[in-house]
N, C-alpha and C positions, 0 to 999 in steps of 0.2 A: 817571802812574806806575802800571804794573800792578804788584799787590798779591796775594801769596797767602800766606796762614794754613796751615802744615801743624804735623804732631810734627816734633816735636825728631830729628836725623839726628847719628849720629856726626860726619859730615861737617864740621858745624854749629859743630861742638866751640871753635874759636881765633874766630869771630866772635861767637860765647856769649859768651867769658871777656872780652874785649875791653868786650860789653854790659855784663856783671853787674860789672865794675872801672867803669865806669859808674854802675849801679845801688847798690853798698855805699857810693862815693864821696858819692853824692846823699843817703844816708841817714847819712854821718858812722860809716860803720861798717867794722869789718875780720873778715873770715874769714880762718881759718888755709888754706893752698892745703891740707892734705889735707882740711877741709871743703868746699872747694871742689869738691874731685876726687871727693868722697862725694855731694854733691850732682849733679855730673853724670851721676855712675852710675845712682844713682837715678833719673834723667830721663828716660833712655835705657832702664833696664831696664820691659821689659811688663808683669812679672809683677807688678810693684809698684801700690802703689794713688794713684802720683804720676806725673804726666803736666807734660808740658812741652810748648810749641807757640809757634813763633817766626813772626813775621811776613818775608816776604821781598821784594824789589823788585830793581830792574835791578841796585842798589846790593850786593843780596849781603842778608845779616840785619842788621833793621835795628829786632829790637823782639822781646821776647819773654814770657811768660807761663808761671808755672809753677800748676798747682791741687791737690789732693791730696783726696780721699773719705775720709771717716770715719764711722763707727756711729753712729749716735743713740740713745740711751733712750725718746724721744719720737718717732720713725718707722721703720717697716720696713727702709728702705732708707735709704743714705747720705748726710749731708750731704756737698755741696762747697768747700772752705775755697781763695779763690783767694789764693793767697800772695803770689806777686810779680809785677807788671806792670810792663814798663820800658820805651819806646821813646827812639831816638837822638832826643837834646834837640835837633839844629838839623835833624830834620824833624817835629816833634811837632804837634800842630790839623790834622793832616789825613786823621783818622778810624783809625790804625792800633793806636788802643791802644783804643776800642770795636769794632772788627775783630777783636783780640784775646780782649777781655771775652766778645766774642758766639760763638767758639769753645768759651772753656770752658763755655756756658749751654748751647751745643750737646749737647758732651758728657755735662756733666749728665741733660740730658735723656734724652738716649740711656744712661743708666744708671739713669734714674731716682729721680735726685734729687729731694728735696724742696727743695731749697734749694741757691744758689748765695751766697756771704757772703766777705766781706774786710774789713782794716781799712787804715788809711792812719793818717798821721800829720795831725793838726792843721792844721800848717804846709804841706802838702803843697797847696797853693791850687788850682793846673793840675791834677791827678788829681780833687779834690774836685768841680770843676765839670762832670767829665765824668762821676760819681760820681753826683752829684744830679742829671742829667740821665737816670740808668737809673732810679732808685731811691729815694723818700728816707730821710736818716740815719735809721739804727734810736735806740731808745731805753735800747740796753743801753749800760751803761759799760763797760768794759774793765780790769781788775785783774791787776797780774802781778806775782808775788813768786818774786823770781832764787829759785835752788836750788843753792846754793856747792857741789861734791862734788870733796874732795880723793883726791887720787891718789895 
């Protein structure tokens, strides 16, 4: 299988959606389609501080990765938050979602990050082990309190 890691392409757009109905499905989760549509805007647009990068093979896209840079209080320059990592579950163990990982480390670096960082779920077993094979678990816990805002 030749494999190549590029950005995110308009083009890209129906085998995205395809993936990420994929990915919310695997997380038990739903977006509204104009989130949806907000979020591919943003993946696409440059000027923004969120970046998208889809893995490709003979098959067409087949895995993708979204990371996003933000401020720190504690470095000059931006941390990298990588948010979502998803490849097609009946070709997954054969290196395309550390393919992916090693893109966003790329770019980091090439901006100058101090840090590349993510979180997974628990449960998430098959990400974990490729997880603890870059890395190991940090020692922070994670805490998130919804913010109900009526309309």
């Amino acid at each position: 299988m030749t494999l190549t890691i590029r950005a995110v392409e308009e083009k890209d757009k129906d085998q995205w959606l395809k993936l990420w109905a994929g990915y919310l499905e695997f997380y038990k989760s739903t977006i509204s389609p104009e989130q949806t549509e907000l979020t591919w805007k943003r993946l696409i647009n440059n000027e923004l501080k969120m970046f998208g990068f889809v893995a490709e093979s003979e098959e067409g896209v087949i895995g993708f990765t979204h990371c996003l840079f933000r401020p720190s209080t504690w470095t000059e320059t931006d941390y990298c938050y990588l948010e979502d990592l998803f490849v097609d579950p009946n070709i997954r163990g054969k290196g395309i979602g550390r393919a992916l990982m090693n893109k966003v480390v790329e770019l980091a670096k090439e901006k100058k990050s101090k840090r590349v960082y993510w979180t997974t779920q628990e449960f998430n077993k098959t990400a974990r082990v490729l997880y603890d094979s870059i890395t190991p678990v940090s020692e922070f816990v994670q805490y998130r309190l919804p913010i109900n805002q009526e309309k």
